[in-house]
C-alpha positions in Angstrom: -5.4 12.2 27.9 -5.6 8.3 27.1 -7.6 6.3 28.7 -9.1 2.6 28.7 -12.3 1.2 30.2 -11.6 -2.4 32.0 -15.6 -3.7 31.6 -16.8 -5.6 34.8 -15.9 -9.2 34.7 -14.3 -9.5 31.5 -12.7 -12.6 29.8 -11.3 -12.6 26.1 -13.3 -15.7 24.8 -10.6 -17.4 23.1 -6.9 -18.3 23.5 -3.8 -16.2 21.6 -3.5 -19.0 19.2 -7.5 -19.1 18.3 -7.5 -15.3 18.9 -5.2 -14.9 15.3 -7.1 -17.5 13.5 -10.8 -16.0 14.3 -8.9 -12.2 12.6 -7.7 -14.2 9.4 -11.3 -15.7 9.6 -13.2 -12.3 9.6 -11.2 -10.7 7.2 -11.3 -13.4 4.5 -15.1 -13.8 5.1 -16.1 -10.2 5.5 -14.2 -9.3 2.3 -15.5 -12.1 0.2 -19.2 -11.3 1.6 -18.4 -7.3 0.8 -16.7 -7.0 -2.7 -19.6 -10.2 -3.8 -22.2 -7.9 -2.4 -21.3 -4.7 -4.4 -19.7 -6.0 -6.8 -15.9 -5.0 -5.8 -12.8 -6.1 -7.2 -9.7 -5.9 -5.1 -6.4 -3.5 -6.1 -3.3 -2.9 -4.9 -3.3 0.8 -3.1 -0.6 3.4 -1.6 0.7 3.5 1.9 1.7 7.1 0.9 1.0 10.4 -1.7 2.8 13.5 -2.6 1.7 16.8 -0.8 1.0 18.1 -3.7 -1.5 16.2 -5.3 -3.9 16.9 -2.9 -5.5 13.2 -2.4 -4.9 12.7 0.9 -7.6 12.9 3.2 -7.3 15.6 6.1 -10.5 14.0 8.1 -11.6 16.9 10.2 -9.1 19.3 9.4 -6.6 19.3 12.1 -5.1 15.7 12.3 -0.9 16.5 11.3 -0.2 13.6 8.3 2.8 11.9 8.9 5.3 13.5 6.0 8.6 12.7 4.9 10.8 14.3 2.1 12.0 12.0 -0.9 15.4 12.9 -1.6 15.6 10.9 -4.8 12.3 12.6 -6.5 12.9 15.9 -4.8 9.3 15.9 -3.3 7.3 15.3 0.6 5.4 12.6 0.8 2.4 11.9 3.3 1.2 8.5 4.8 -2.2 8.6 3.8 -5.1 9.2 6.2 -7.6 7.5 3.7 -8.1 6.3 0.4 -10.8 8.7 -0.3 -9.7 10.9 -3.0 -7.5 8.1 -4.7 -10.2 5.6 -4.8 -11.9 7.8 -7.0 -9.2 8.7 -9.3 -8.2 5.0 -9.3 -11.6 4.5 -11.4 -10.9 6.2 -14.0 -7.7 5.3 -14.2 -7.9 1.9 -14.1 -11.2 1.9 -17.0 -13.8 0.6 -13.9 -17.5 1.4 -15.8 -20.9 1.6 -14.0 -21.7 -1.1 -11.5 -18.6 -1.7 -10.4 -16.1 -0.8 -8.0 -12.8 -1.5 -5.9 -11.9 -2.6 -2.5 -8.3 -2.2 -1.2 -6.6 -2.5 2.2 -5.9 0.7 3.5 -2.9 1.2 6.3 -2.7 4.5 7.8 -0.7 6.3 10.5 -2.7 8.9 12.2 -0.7 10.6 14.8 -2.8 12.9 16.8 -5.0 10.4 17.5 -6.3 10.3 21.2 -5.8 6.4 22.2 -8.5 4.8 24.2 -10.1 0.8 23.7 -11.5 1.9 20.2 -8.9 4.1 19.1 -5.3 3.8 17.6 -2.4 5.2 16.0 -2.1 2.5 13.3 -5.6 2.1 11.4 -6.7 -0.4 9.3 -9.7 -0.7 7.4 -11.7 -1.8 3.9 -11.7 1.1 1.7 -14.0 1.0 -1.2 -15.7 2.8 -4.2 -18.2 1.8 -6.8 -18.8 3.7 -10.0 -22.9 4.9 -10.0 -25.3 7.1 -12.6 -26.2 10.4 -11.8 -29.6 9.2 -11.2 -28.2 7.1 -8.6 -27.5 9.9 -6.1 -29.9 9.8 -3.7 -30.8 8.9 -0.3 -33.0 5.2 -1.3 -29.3 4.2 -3.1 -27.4 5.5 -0.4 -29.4 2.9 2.2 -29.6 0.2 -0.5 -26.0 0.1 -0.3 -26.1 0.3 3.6 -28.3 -2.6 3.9 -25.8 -4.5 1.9 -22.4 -3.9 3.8 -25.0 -4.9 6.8 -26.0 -8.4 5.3 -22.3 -8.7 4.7 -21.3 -7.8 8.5 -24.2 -10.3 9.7 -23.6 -13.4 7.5 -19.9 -12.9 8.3 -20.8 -12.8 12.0 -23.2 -15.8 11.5 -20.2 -17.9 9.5 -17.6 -16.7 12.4 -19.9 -18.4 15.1 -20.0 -21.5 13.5 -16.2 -22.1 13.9 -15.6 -20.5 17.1 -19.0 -21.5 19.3 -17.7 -19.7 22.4 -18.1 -16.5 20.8 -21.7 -15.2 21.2 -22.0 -11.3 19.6 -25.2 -10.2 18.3 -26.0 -8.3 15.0 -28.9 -6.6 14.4 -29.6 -6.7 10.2 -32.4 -4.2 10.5 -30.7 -1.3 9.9 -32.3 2.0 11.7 -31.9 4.7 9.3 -31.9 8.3 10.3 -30.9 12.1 9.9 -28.6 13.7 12.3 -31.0 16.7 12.0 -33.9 14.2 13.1 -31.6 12.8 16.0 -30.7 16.3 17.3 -34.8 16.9 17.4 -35.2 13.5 19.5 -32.1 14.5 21.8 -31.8 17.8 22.1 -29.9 18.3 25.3 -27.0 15.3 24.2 -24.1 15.8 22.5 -24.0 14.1 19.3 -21.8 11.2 21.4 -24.7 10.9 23.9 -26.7 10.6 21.0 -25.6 7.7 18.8 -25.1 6.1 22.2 -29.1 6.2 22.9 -30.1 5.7 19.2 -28.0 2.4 19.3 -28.4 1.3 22.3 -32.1 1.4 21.2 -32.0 0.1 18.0 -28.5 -2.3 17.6 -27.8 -1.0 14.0 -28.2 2.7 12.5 -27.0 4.8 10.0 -26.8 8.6 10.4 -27.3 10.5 7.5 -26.3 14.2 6.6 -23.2 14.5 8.6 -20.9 17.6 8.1 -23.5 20.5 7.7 -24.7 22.8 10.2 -27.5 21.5 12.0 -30.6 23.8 13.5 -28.1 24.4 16.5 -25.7 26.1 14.3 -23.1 22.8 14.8 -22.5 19.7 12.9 -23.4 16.5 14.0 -19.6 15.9 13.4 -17.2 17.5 10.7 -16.1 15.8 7.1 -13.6 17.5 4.6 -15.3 19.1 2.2 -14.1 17.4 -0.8 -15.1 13.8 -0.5 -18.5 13.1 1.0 -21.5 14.9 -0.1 -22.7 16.2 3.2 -26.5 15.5 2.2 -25.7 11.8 1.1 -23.2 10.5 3.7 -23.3 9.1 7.3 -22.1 6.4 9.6 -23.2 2.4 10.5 -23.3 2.1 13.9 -23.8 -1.1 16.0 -24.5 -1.4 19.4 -21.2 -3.6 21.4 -22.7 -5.0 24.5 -19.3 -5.7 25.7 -18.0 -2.0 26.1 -21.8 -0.3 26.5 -21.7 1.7 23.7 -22.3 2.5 20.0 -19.5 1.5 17.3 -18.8 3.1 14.3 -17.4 0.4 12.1 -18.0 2.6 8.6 -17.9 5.9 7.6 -19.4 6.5 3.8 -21.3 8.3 1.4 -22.6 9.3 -2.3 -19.4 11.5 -3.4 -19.3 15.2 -4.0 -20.2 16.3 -8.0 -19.0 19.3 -9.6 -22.1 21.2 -7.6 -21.9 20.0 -4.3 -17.6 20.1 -3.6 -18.0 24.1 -5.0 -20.6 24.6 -2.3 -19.1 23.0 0.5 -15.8 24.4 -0.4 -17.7 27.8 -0.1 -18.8 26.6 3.0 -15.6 25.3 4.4 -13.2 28.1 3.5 -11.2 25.9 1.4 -11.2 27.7 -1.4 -8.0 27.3 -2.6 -8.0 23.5 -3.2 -9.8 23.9 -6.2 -6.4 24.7 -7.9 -5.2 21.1 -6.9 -5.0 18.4 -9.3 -7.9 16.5 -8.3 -10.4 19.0 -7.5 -9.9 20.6 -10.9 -10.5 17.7 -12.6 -13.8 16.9 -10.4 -14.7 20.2 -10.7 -14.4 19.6 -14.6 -16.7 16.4 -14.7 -13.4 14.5 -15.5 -13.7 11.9 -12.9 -16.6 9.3 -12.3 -19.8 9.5 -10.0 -19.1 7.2 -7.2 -20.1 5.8 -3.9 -17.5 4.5 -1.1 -16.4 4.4 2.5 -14.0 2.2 4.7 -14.6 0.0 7.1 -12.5 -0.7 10.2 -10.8 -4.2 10.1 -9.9 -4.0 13.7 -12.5 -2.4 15.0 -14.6 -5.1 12.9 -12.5 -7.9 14.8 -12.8 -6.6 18.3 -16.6 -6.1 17.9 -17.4 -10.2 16.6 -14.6 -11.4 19.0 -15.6 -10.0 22.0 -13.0 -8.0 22.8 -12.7 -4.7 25.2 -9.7 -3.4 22.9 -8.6 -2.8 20.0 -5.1 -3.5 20.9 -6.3 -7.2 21.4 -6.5 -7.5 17.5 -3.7 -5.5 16.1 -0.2 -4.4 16.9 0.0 -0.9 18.0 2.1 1.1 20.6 0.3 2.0 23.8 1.2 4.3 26.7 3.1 2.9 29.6 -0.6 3.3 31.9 -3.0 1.2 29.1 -0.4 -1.3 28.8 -0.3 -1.9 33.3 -4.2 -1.6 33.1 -4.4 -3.8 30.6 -2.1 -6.3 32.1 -3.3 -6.4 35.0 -7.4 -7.1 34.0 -6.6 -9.6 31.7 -6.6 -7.3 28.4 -3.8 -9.4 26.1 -3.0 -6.5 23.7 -0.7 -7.7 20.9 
C-alpha cells in the first residue's frame, strides 16, 4: 500500500519559483563538485537496452522492467533500471584508462515500486564509474572514494546555503563507516531498516559495507544482483534527514565484481545461466576494465538540502489519488 508521512508542523522553506531554481542549483553544483572530485567526465547514456544483451540492472530480482518490442529492428527493448552494467562497458568502449571515469544522468522507470515520500516511479540519479588497478580493490579505496562523494555532498550543501539562507539542513562530513555484519552484532533484534535508522540517527553519515551476502542470521542485510557489486566491497551512504526522522540512502555503490567474485556469487545466486550473456562472458574473460561506481539520487539529493517531506516536491511523477489529498491538504506542493 502507499503511503506518505505529513511531519508535524511542516512548511516548504521556499516559494515554487525559488523551489526550481535551488534544483538547477544542486545539480550544477553537486555534479561539478562530484566528477572534479573523482575525476569524471560526463557522457551521453541510454534511456533503454535490448533484452538480450543482458545490461540492464534487475536490482533485487523481482522488479518487472518496463519492455517494449521494436518493430523496425525486430527486437524488445527495456527502460533501464540502472546504468550498472553499461557504465562498465562504456569504459572500454569509449578508450577511458586508469584514473578516470564517467558520470551520466540516468532516467529510469521502475514500475513495481511501492510509492511513499522517498519513493517514486520515475528515478533520477548520478550514475558513475571510474576505471581502478587490481591493487585498488579493497576496503581503504572503497572509503577513500566515500569520503569524497561526501566532501562533494557537504561543500554542495555549504554553497546551496549561501544563496538560499532560509534553508538550514545539516551534513555531517565524518563519514561513520561500518559492516552490516558489525551492525547486525550491535542490533540484533532490528530489522536491517530499524538499523540504519539507529546507526544514523547516531552518527548523521554512514556507509554500510558488505551488503548482499548472507549475514550470521542466515539473511542479507539487503539483496544486490549478483553481477555488478562485489558483495564484500559495496554498501550504501546514508545521512540522517531531521525533517522526515529517518536515515536516507542517497547512494548505493561499490568496487565491481572481477572474473572471481561474479562466478561465485553467481554460484551463489542461482544465476547461472547469465554467464552465457554478452557481458558476463566478456567479464568473465578479463575483457572489460576493473572499476568502481554507484548512482546517486538527484531527487532524493534535492529533497534532503531543501527541506522537503517529498519527493514529489522536486520532480514530476504520478501519485495515487490519496498522497495527492494528503498532500494537498498539509501543505505538500508536489509538482
Amino acid at each position: 500500500m502507499n503511503k506518505v508521512t505529513v511531519p508535524a508542523g511542516y512548511k516548504p522553506l521556499l516559494d515554487e519559483y525559488d523551489t526550481q531554481r535551488a534544483i538547477a542549483y544542486i545539480k550544477q553544483t553537486f555534479q561539478s563538485e562530484l566528477s572534479s572530485a573523482l575525476n569524471l567526465k560526463r557522457v551521453s547514456a541510454p534511456l533503454f537496452v535490448t533484452e538480450e544483451s543482458g545490461l540492464n540492472d534487475n536490482l533485487n530480482g523481482y522488479e518487472r522492467p518496463v519492455s517494449f518490442d521494436v518493430p523496425a529492428i525486430g527486437v524488445d527493448a527495456q527502460v533501464v533500471h540502472s546504468l550498472a552494467k553499461w557504465k562498465r562497458l562504456a569504459l572500454k568502449r569509449y578508450n577511458f584508462v586508469v584514473g578516470n571515469g564517467l558520470y551520466t544522468d540516468m532516467n529510469a522507470i521502475r514500475r513495481d515500486e511501492e510509492l511513499d515520500n522517498i519513493h517514486s516511479i520515475y528515478v533520477d540519479q548520478w550514475d558513475w564509474e571510474k576505471i581502478i588497478t587490481k591493487e585498488s580493490r579493497t576496503p581503504e579505496y572503497l572509503k577513500l572514494i566515500v569520503s569524497a562523494i561526501v566532501d562533494a555532498l557537504y561543500n554542495t550543501n555549504n554553497r546551496l546555503k549561501v544563496h538560499f539562507p532560509q534553508l538550514h539542513t545539516k551534513i555531517n562530513r565524518d563519514v561513520k563507516f561500518i559492516t552490516s555484519q558489525e551492525l547486525e552484532d550491535m542490533y540484533p533484534n532490528m530489522t536491517p531498516v530499524e538499523r540504519e535508522k539507529a546507526i544514523t540517527r547516531e552518527c548523521g553519515t554512514v556507509f554500510i559495507m558488505q551488503i548482499g551476502g548472507a549475514l550470521k542470521s542466515g539473511k542479507p542485510h539487503g539483496t544486490r544482483a549478483p553481477d555488478y557489486d562485489d558483495w564484500e566491497l559495496n554498501g550504501d551512504i546514508l545521512v540522517w534527514n531531521d525533517v522526515l526522522d529517518n536515515a536516507l540512502e542517497i547512494s548505493s555503490m561499490g568496487i565491481r565484481v572481477d572474473a572471481e567474485s561474479l562466478s561465485r556469487q553467481l554460484d551463489i545466486a542461482n544465476c547461472n545461466h547469465r554467464r552465457e550473456l554478452p557481458f558476463h562472458k566478456m567479464l568473465l574473460n578479463g575483457e572489460l576494465p576493473l572499476t568502481i561506481g554507484g548512482g546517486i539520487g538527484q531527487s532524493r539529493l534535492c529533497m534532503l538540502l531543501m527541506g522537503c517531506a517529498h519527493i514529489g516536491e522536486v520532480q514530476s511523477s504520478i501519485w495515487d489519488a490519496e498522497t495527492v489529498r494528503v498532500c494537498a491538504e498539509n501543505g505538500i506542493r508536489l509538482l
